[in-house]
C-alpha positions in Angstrom: 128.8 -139.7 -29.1 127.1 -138.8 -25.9 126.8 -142.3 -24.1 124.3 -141.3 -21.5 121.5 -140.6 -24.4 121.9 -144.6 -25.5 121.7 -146.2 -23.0 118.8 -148.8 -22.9 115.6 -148.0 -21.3 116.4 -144.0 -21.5 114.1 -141.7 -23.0 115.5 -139.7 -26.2 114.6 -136.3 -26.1 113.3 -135.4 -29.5 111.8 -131.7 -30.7 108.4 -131.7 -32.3 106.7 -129.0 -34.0 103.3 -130.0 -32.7 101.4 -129.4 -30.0 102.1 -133.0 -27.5 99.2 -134.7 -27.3 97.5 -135.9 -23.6 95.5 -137.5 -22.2 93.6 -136.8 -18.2 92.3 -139.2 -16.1 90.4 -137.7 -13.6 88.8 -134.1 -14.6 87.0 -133.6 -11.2 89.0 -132.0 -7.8 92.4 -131.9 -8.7 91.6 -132.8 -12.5 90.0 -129.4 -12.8 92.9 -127.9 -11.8 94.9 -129.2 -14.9 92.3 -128.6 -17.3 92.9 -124.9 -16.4 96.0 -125.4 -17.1 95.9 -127.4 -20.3 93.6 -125.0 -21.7 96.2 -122.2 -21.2 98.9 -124.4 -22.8 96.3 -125.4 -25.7 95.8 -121.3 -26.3 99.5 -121.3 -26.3 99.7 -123.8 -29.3 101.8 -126.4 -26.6 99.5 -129.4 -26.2 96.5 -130.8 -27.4 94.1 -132.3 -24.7 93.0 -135.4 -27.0 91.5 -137.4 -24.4 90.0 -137.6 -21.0 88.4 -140.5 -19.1 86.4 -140.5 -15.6 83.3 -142.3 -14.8 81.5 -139.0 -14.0 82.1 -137.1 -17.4 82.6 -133.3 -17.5 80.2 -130.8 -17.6 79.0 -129.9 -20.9 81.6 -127.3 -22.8 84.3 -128.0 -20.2 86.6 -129.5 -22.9 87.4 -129.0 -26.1 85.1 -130.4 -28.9 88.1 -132.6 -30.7 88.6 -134.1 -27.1 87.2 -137.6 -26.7 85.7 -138.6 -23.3 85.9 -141.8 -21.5 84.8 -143.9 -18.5 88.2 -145.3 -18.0 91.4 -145.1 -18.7 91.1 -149.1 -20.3 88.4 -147.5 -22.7 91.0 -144.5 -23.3 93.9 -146.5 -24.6 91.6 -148.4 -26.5 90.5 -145.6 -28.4 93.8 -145.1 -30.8 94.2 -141.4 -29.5 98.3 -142.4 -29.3 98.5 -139.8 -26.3 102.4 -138.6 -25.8 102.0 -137.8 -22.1 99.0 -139.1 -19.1 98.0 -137.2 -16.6 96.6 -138.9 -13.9 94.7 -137.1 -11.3 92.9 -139.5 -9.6 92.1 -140.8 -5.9 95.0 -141.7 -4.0 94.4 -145.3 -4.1 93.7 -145.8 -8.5 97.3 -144.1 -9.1 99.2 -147.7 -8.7 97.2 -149.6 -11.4 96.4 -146.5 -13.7 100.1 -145.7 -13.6 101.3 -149.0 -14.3 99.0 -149.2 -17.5 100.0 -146.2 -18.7 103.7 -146.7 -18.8 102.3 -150.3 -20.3 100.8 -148.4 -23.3 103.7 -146.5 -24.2 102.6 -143.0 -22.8 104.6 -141.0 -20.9 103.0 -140.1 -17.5 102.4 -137.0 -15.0 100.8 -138.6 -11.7 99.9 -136.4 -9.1 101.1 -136.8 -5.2 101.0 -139.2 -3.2 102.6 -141.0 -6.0 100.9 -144.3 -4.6 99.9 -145.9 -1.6 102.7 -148.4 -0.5 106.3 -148.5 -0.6 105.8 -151.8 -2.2 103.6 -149.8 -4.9 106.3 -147.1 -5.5 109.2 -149.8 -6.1 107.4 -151.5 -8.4 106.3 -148.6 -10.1 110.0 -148.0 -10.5 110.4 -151.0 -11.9 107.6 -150.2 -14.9 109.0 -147.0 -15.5 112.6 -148.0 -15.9 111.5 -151.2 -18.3 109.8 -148.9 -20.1 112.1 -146.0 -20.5 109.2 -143.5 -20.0 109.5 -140.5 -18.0 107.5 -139.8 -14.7 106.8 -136.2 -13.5 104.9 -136.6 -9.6 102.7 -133.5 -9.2 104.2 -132.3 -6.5 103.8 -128.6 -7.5 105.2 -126.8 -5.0 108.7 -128.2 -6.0 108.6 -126.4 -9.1 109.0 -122.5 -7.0 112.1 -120.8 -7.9 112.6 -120.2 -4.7 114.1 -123.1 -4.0 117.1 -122.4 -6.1 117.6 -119.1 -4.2 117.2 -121.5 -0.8 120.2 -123.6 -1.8 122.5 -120.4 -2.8 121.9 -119.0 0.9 122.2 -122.4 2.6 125.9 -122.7 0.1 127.0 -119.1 1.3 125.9 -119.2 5.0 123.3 -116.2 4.7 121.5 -118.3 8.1 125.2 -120.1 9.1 124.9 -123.8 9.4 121.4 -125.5 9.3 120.5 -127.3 12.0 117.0 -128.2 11.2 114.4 -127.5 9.3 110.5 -127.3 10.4 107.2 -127.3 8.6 104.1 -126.2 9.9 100.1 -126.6 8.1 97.1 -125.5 10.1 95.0 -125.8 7.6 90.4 -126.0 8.5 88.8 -129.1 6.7 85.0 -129.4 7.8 82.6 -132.2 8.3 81.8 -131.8 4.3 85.4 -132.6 3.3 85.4 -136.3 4.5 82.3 -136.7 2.7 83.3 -135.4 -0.8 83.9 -139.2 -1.5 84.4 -142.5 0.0 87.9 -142.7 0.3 88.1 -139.7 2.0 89.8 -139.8 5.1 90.5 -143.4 5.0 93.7 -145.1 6.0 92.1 -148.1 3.0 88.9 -149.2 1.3 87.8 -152.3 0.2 91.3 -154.0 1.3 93.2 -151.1 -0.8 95.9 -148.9 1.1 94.4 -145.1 0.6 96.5 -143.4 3.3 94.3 -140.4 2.9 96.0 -138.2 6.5 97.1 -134.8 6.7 100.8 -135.5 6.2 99.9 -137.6 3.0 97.7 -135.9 0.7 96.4 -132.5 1.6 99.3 -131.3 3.3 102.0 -133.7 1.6 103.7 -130.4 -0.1 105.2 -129.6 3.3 106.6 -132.7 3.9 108.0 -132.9 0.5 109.6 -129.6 -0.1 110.8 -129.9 3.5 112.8 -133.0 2.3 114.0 -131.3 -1.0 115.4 -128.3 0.9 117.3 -130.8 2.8 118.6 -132.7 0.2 116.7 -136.0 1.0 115.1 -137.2 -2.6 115.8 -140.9 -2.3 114.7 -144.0 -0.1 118.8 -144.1 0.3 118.9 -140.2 2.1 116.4 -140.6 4.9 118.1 -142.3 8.3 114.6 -142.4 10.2 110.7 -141.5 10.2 108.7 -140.9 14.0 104.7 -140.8 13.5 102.8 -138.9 16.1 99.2 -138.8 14.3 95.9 -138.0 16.2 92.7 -137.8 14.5 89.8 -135.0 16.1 87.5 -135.7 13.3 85.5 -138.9 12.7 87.8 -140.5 10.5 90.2 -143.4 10.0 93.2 -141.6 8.5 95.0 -138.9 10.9 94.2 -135.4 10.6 96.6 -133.3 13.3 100.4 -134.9 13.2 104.0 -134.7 13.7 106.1 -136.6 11.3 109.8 -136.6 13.0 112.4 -137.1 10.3 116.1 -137.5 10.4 118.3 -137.7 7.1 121.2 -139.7 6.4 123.5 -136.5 6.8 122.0 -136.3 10.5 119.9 -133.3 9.7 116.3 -133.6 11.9 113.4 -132.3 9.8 109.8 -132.2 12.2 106.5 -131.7 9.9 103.9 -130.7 12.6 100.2 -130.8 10.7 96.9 -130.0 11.5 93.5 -129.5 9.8 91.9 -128.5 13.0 93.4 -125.5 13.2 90.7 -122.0 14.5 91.8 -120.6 11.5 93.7 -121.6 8.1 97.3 -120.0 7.4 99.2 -120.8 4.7 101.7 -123.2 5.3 105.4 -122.5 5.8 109.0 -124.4 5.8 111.3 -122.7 8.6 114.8 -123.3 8.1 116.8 -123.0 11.3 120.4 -122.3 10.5 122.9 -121.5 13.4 123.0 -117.2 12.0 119.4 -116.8 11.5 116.5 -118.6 10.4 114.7 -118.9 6.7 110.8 -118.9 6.4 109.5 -120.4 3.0 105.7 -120.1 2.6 105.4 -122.1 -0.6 102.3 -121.9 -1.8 103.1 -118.2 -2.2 106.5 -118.6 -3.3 107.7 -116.2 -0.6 110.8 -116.7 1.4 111.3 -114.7 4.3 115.2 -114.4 6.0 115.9 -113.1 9.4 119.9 -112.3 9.9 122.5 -110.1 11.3 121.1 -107.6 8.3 117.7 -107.8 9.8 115.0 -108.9 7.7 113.6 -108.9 4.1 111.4 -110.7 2.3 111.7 -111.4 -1.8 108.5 -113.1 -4.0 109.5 -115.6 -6.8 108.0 -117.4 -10.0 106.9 -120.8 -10.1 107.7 -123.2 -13.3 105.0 -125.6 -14.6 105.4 -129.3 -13.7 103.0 -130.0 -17.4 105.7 -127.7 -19.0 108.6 -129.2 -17.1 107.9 -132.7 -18.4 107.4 -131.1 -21.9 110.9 -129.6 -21.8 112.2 -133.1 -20.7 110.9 -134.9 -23.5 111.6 -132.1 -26.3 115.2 -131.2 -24.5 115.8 -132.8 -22.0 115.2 -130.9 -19.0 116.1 -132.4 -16.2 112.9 -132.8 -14.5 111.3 -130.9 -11.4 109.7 -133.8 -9.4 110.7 -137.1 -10.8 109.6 -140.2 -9.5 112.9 -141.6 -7.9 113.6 -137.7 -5.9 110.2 -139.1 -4.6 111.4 -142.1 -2.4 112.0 -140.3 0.5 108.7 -139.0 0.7 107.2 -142.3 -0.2 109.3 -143.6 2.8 107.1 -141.0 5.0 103.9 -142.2 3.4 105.1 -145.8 4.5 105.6 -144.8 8.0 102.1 -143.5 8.6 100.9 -146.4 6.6 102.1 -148.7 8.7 101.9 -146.6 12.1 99.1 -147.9 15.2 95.7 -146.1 14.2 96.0 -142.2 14.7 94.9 -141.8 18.4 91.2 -139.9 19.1 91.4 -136.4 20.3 88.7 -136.6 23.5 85.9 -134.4 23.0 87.0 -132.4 26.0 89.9 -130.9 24.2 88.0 -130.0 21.3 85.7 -127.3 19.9 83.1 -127.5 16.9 82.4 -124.0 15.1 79.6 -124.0 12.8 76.8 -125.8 12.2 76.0 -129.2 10.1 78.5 -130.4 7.3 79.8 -126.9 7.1 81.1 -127.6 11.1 85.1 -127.8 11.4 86.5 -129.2 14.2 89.5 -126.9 16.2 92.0 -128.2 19.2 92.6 -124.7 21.3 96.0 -124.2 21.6 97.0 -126.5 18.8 98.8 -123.6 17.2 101.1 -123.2 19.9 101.6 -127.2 20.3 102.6 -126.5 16.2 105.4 -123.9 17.1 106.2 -125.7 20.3 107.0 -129.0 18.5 108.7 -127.5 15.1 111.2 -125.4 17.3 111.7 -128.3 20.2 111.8 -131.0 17.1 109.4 -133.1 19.4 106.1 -135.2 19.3 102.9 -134.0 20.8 103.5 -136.8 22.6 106.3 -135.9 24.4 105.3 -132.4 24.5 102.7 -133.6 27.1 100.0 -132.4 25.9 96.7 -133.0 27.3 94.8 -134.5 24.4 98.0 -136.8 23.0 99.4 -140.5 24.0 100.8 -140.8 27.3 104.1 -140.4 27.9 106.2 -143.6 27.4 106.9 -144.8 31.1 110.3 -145.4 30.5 110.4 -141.3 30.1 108.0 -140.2 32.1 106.3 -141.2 35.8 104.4 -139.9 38.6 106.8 -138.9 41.2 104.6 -137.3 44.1 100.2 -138.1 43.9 97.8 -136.9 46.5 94.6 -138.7 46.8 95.1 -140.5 43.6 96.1 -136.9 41.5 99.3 -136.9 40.2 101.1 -133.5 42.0 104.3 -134.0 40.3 106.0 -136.0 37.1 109.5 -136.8 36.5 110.5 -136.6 33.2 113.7 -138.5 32.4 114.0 -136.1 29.4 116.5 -138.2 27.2 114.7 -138.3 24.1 115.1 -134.5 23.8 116.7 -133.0 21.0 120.5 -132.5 21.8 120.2 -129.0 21.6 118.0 -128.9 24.7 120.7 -130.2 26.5 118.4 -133.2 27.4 118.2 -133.7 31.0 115.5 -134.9 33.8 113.0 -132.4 34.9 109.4 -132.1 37.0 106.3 -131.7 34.4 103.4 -131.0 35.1 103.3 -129.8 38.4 100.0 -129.4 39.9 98.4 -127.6 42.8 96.0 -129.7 44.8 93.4 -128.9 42.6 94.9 -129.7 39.5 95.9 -126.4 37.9 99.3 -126.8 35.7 102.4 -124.4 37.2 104.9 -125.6 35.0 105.4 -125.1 31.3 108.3 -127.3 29.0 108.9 -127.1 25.7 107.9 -123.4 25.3 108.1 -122.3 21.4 109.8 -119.1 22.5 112.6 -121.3 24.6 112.2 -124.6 24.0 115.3 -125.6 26.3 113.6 -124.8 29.5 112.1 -127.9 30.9 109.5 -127.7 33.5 111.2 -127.9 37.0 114.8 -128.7 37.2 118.4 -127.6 37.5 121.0 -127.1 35.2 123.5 -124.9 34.5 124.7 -123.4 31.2 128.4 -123.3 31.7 130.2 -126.4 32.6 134.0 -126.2 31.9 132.3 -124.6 28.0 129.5 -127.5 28.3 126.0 -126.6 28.1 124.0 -128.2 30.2 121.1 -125.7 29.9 120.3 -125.8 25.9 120.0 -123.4 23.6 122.7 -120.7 22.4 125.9 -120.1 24.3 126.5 -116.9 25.4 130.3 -116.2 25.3 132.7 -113.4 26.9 134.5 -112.9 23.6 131.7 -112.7 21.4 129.5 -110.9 23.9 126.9 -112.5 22.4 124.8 -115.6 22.6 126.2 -117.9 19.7 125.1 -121.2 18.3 127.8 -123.9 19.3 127.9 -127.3 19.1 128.1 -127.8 23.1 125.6 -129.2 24.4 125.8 -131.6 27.8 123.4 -134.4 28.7 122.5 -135.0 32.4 121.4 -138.4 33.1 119.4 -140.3 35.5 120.5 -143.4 36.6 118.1 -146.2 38.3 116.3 -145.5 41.4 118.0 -147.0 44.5 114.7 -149.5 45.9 115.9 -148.4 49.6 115.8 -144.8 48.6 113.0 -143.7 46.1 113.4 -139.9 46.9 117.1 -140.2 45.8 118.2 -140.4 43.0 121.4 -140.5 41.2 122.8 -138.4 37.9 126.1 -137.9 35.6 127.0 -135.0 33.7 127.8 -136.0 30.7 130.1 -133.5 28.3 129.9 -133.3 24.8 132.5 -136.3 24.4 130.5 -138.4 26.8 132.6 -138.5 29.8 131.3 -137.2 33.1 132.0 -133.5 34.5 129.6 -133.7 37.5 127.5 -135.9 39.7 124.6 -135.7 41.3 122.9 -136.9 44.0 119.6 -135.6 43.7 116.4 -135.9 46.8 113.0 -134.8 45.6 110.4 -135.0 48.5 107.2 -134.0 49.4 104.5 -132.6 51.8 101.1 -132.6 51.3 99.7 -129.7 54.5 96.4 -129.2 53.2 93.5 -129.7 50.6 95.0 -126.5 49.4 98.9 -126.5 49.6 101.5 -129.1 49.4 105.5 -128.7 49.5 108.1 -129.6 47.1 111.7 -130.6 48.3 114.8 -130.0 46.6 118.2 -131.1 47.4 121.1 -131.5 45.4 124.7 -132.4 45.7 127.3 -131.9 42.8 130.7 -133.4 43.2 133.1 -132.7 40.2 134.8 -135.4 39.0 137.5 -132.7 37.4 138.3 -129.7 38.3 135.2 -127.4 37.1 134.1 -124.2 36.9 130.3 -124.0 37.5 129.2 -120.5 35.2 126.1 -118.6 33.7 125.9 -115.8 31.3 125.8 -113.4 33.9 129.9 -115.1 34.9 130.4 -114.6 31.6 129.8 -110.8 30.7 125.9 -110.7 30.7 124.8 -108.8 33.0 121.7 -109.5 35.1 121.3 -113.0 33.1 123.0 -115.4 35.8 120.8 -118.1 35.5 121.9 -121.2 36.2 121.2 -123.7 38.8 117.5 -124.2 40.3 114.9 -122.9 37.7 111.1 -123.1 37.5 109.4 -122.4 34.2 105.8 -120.9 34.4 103.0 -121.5 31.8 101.2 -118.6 30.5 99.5 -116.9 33.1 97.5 -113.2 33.3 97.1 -111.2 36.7 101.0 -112.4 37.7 101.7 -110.6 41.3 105.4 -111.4 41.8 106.6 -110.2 45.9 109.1 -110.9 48.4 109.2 -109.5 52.0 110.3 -106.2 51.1 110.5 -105.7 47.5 107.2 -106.5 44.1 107.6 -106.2 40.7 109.7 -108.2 38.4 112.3 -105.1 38.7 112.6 -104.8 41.6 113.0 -108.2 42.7 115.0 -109.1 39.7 118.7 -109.8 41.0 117.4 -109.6 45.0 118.5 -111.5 47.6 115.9 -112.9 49.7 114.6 -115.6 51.8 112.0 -116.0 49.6 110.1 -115.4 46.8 106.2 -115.8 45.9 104.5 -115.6 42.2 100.5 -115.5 42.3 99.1 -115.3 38.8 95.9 -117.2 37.3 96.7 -120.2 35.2 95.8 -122.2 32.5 92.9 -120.4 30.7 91.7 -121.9 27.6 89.1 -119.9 25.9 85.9 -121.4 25.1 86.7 -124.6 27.5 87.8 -123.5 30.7 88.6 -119.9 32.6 92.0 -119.6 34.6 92.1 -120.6 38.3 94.4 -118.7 40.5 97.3 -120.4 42.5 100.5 -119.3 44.4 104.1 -120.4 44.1 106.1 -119.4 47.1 110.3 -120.1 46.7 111.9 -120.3 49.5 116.1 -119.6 49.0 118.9 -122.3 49.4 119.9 -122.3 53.0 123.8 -123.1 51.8 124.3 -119.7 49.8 122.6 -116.0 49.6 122.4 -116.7 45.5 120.2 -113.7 44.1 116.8 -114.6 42.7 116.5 -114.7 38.4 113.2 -113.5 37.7 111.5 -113.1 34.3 107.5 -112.1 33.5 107.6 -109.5 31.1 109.0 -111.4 28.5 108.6 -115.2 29.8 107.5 -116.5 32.9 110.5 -117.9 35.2 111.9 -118.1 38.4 115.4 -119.4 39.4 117.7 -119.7 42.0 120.7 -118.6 40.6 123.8 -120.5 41.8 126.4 -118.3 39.1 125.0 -114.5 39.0 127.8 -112.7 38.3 131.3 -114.8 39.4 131.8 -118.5 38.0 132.1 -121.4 41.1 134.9 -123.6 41.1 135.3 -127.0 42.1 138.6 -128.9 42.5 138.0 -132.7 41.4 136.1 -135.0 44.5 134.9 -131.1 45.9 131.5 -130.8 46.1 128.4 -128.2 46.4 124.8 -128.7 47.7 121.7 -126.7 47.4 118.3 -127.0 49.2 115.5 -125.2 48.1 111.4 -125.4 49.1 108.7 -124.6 47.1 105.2 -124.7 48.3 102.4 -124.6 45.7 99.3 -123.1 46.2 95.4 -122.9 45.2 94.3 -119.7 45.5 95.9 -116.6 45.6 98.1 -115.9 48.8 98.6 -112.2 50.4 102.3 -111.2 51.6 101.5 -112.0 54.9 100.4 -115.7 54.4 103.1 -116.2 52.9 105.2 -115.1 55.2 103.6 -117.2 57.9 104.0 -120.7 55.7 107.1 -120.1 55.1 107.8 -119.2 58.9 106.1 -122.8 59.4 109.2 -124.7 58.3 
């Protein structure tokens, strides 16, 4: 005999040859969804719909004319109708009690997602539904594509190599009518009672939760850590633009960046970031899209019925799609927004309102870049440094340089960056005198390059720079688990402009140190000066390499870089050479980039300003110039031939850059740079 079907408190699976009988409590929003469906399984001869109950009854020939209706579900289970299975499709903050009475009564249930509004709620829910040996299906539909069984065959035989993360990303439009549908919505409680009605929570809750079922994370047990970044543009309690920063028990990080504010809705998607390629998985069209060494393709796949699911379960049993224990880890997401500090207002200044009335939405420009940015980066908006989100937590971040009370320069510690950024300190923003931005971090299409900085991607096989790897033998940029940290020790009180910093390799003892002098010069209303000087001393013998050392050539960067931010108009010059081809690889004194930055339509138009490099005194290393494809300027210390250091040798670099209002002509440059 088959021991696991007697155990106490199990359901026995049992075939019937009529249709199940159920019940639904709650036929409006969601409700009317599953009396779609119901109907179609009536037609089919599956169930019987013998009951409903909701205090504001359906419309007239909505349901069936054997089906009873009822105020409540008390009044329901009063009524003898002996229902084998409950659905319960009711506001977030009912499902707790309704739930618990069901499984009191007998019933088994279907409650749709959020399961309930506590932790506290969900373990004693577990509790009623393993006293009772009834089954519990959570409606988290999504879970039921077939797709995910075709996800776990190409994660099992390395179609996208080794994942590494996984990302989910909703930008989704809610308007002004949507948080007055009822009066729970958009409430973080009412009346006392936890609703927890956010983005990452209810409407968008499917990404968070097939997110964690890709990665294997079902139970309280498989999730190691939840970060809450939540921001609210509408008037609400509850958060409606978030990132929810996950990390399993298997060390996987999963980032769920959600917004309801977006210009315009797309359907959500899962990205799967494996080491070969990545995996997209829009799932509320069941389509999964792979990008590979075979190039691309795209394949469309069923869905199974979580109703018919929890029939199959009870008649054979099936094991079932979404049941309530796989929901713990989720429910440990729901707990950490619960329990977070109030989502943070999103100042009217960054925000735009399109239409007019209730049927107005609101929209954050740019917020679906700050979506990519912080799904590929697996960071917060927060420490993205964006200008509508939380300041940056001082202990990271600081004003290094101000001018009349405006911040010209930040330092950026950078050590709660992903690893595979190769986390590291770095200048962002920079501003001109004026206050336009001339530095970008975190950029969606390389997330690894960090504002102002220096770094280097090959130390003795260490990466300090982030990202892939590029290799001679593969001739290729590979995935590798390599990555350096560089980190800033405490300021020296007699010495504020000098700073301290050990290169840390991928065991955790030092390759390099740094001393590191960032000064400044304020020579105008219109132009100030940035200082750099740096000297490395090896602590072992090292060679100091770049792609360009290492087969790829005309991609030696390594050493002093400046990322850009988007800009339009760029103008890029030196004394005797314009054009990014031209001065691509070029050896000269200096280097000037005059492009207008930081346009945001609808809000603000683009101000010009000038960035003038002036080269290292200690070395003629050729300029690395990008615009085409990303804006970038370096200094490249390793173009072509790696730089070795014997242990206690070391190497210093000093490089200028003046930054600019306005938009300079070769010949002012030339005569500010002549200046110093």
């Amino acid at each position: 005999m088959d021991t696991a079907l007697t155990q106490p408190n199990q359901p026995t699976p049992h075939r019937r040859d009529t249709p199940a009988r159920i019940a639904l409590i709650g036929v409006h929003g969601f409700g009317a969804h599953h009396l779609k469906n119901l109907d179609r399984l009536t037609r089919a001869g599956a169930v019987e719909l013998v009951a409903v109950a909701d205090p504001n009854p359906p419309s007239p020939g909505a349901l069936p004319d054997s089906t009873a209706v009822h105020p409540d579900l008390q009044s329901l289970l009063a009524g003898n109708h002996c229902p084998d299975v409950v659905i319960v499709a009711t506001p977030i903050q009912t499902h707790a009690p309704l739930a618990l009475a069901t499984l009191a009564s007998g019933a088994d249930l279907y409650l749709e997602k959020p399961p309930v509004a506590s932790l506290a709620d969900f373990r004693q829910l577990q509790k009623a539904a393993e006293a009772s040996g009834r089954s519990v299906q959570i409606g988290f539909q999504s879970l039921g594509s077939q797709a995910l069984a075709a996800i776990d065959k190409l994660l099992q035989d390395g179609t996208i190599g080794t994942l590494q993360g996984i990302g989910a990303t909703g930008r989704w439009v809610r308007d002004r009518a949507y948080y007055k549908r009822s009066r729970w919505a958009g409430k973080r409680s009412l009346d006392g009672v936890d609703v927890v009605d956010g983005v990452a929570t209810n409407p968008l809750a499917h990404a968070i939760a097939t997110a964690l079922r890709i990665a294997g994370a079902r139970t309280v047990e498989d999730v190691a850590s939840v970060e809450t970044d939540l921001y609210r543009a509408n008037d609400i309690e509850a958060d409606d633009t978030s990132v929810i920063r996950i990390r399993t028990a298997a060390g996987l990080p999963i980032t769920c960046a959600l917004t309801l504010c977006a210009s315009e809705p797309v359907e959500p998607y899962i990205t799967l970031q494996g080491s070969e390629g990545t995996a997209v998985f829009h799932y509320t069209e069941d389509r999964l899209h792979i990008s590979d060494a075979d190039g691309e393709h795209s394949q469309e796949f069923g869905r199974d019925d979580l109703t018919e699911n929890l029939l199959a379960h009870l008649a054979r049993g099936t094991e079932l799609t979404s049941a309530l224990d796989d929901s713990g880890a989720f429910m440990l997401v729901l707990e950490a927004v619960r329990t977070a500090e109030p989502p943070a207002p999103v100042s009217p200044a960054h925000l735009l309102w399109e239409g007019d009335g209730d049927a107005a939405h609101a929209v954050i420009p740019g917020i679906e870049d700050a979506l990519e940015r912080a799904v590929s980066a697996h960071a917060t908006f927060r420490e993205l440094a964006l200008p509508w989100a939380r300041p940056a937590d001082p202990a990271e971040a600081g004003t290094l340089f101000n001018a009349g009370g405006r911040p010209l320069a930040v330092l950026r510690t950078g050590a709660g960056l992903n690893a595979a950024l190769s986390p590291r300190p770095y200048l962002h923003p920079v501003t001109t005198s004026g206050g336009t931005v001339v530095t970008d971090h975190v950029p969606a299409d390389h997330p690894w390059h960090l504002g102002a900085g220096f770094a280097l991607q090959d130390v003795n096989g260490t990466n300090f720079w982030g990202g892939k790897t590029y290799t001679r033998d593969a001739g290729a940029y590979i995935s590798r688990q390599d990555h350096g940290r560089i980190e800033l020790l405490p300021a020296i009180p007699d010495e504020p402009d000098t700073r301290q910093l050990r290169w840390l390799g991928t065991d955790g003892q030092p390759l390099l140190t740094e001393q590191r002098t960032l000064s400044h010069e304020v020579l105008g209303e219109r132009v100030w000066r940035l200082d750099l000087e740096t000297e490395l001393t090896a602590v072992v013998d090292v060679s100091l390499g770049s792609p360009g050392s290492n087969g790829a050539a005309g991609s030696g960067y390594g050493g002093f870089f400046w990322r850009l931010p988007a800009c339009s108009g760029a103008r890029i010059f030196t004394s005797d050479a314009e054009g990014e081809p031209a001065v691509h690889g070029a050896v000269a004194p200096w280097l000037a980039w005059t492009a207008s930055f930081g346009e945001v339509p609808g809000i603000r138009s683009g101000q010009p300003a000038t960035l003038v490099f002036k080269a290292p005194a200690e070395a003629a290393d050729p300029w690395f110039v990008r615009c085409s494809g990303y804006p970038g300027v370096g200094s490249a210390l390793a173009w072509d031939r790696p730089v070795a250091l014997a242990a206690g040798e070391s190497l210093r670099r000093s490089l200028s850059v003046w930054v600019c209002d306005g938009e300079l002509s070769p010949a002012a440059v030339e005569s500010l740079v002549s200046q110093r």
